[in-house]
N, C-alpha and C positions, 0 to 999 in steps of 0.2 A: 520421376513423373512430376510435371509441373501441377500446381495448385487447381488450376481452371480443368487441367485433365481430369484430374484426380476429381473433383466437383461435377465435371461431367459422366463420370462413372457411376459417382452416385445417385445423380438425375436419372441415370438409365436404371440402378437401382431399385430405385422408387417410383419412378415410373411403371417398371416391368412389375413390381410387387402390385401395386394397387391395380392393374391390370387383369393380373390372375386373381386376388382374391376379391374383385371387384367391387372396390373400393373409391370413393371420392376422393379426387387431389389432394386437398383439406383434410381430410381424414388421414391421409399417407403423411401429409406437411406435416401434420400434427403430432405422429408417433416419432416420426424421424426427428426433429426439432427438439422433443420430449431426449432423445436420444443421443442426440449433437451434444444437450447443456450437460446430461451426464459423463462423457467421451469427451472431454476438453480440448486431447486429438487430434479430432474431427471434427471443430467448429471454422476448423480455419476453410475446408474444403465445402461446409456446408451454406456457408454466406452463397457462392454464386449457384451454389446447388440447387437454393432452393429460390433465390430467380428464376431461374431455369424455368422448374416444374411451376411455380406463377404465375411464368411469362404464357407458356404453354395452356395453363389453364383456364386464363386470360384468352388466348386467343385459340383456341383449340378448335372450335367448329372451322375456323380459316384454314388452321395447317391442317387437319384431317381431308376437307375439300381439293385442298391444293395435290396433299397425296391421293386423293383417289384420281384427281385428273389428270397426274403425270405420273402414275405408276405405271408404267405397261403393261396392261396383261395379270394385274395384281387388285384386289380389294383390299380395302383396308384390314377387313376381318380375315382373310387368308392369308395374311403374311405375317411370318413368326413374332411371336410378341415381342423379344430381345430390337428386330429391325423396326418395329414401328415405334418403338423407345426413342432408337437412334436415330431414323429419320425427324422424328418430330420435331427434338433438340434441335438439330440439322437447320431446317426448317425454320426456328425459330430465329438461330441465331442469325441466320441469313437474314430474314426478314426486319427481326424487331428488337437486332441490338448492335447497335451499328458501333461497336468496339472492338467487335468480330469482323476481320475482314473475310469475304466469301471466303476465300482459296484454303484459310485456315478453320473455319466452321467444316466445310467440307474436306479435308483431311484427317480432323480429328474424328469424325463422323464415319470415316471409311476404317481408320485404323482402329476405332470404337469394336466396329463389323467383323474387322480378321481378327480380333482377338477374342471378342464375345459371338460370333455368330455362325453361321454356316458357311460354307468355301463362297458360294454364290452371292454372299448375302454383300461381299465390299465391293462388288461390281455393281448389283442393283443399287446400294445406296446413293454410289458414287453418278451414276448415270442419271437418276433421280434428283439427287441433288443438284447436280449440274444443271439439267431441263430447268428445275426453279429459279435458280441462281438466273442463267440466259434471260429469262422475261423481266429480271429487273433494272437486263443492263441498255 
C-alpha cells in the first residue's frame, strides 16, 4: 500500500471518528497528531493525512454542498458515515489539490468504498465523484 493510500485511510479514520463521537476536526487533528509523534510509524502516512482533514475543514461547507447536490436520491445525513469520509476526501482532492489527478483521487476513493463500505457504496462514490469531476472539466 503506497504512502498517500495509506494517509488516505487514515483521513477516513479520523474523519469517521470525529463524526461518531462528534467531534471538531481540530479536536480529532489534535489527538491524532498527539498520536503520530508517539508512533514514529505513522508519521510518515500522517503528513498528508492530516492535509487532508485541513483541507476538508477548510472547505467543508463547499464539499458537503457539492455532495448534497449531486448525490442522488441521498442526504448528507442518510448516507453511511464510512461513504461521506470517503466522498469528501474524494471531493477534496478533486477540487483543492491539484497533485491529484481526478482519475486517480476517484479510484482510490472507490477502492477506499469496496474495502471499507458496503457492496453499493463503490458505485455510488464512483458515480458521485465522476458528476463532480465533469463540472470541472
Amino acid at each position: 500500500m503506497g504512502a498517500r493510500t495509506k494517509a488516505r485511510k487514515r483521513a477516513i479514520d479520523l474523519l469517521y471518528g470525529a463524526d461518531l463521537r462528534e467531534i471538531s476536526l481540530n479536536a480529532a487533528i489534535a489527538l491524532e497528531a498527539d498520536r503520530a509523534k508517539s508512533e514514529p510509524d505513522r508519521w510518515n502516512s500522517w503528513v498528508y493525512a492530516r492535509t487532508i482533514v485541513e483541507g476538508i475543514g477548510e472547505h467543508g461547507d463547499e464539499i458537503d454542498e457539492l455532495i448534497e447536490t449531486y448525490a442522488q436520491g441521498w442526504t448528507i445525513n442518510r448516507m453511511p458515515v464510512t461513504d461521506r469520509a470517503i466522498v469528501r476526501i474524494g471531493i477534496w482532492e478533486l477540487l483543492f489539490n491539484d497533485e491529484i489527478p481526478d482519475s486517480v483521487a476517484i479510484s482510490e476513493a472507490v477502492e477506499a468504498a469496496k474495502s471499507l463500505s458496503t457492496a453499493d457504496s463503490a458505485g455510488f462514490v464512483n458515480g458521485l465523484l465522476g458528476r463532480i469531476a465533469q463540472t470541472r472539466a
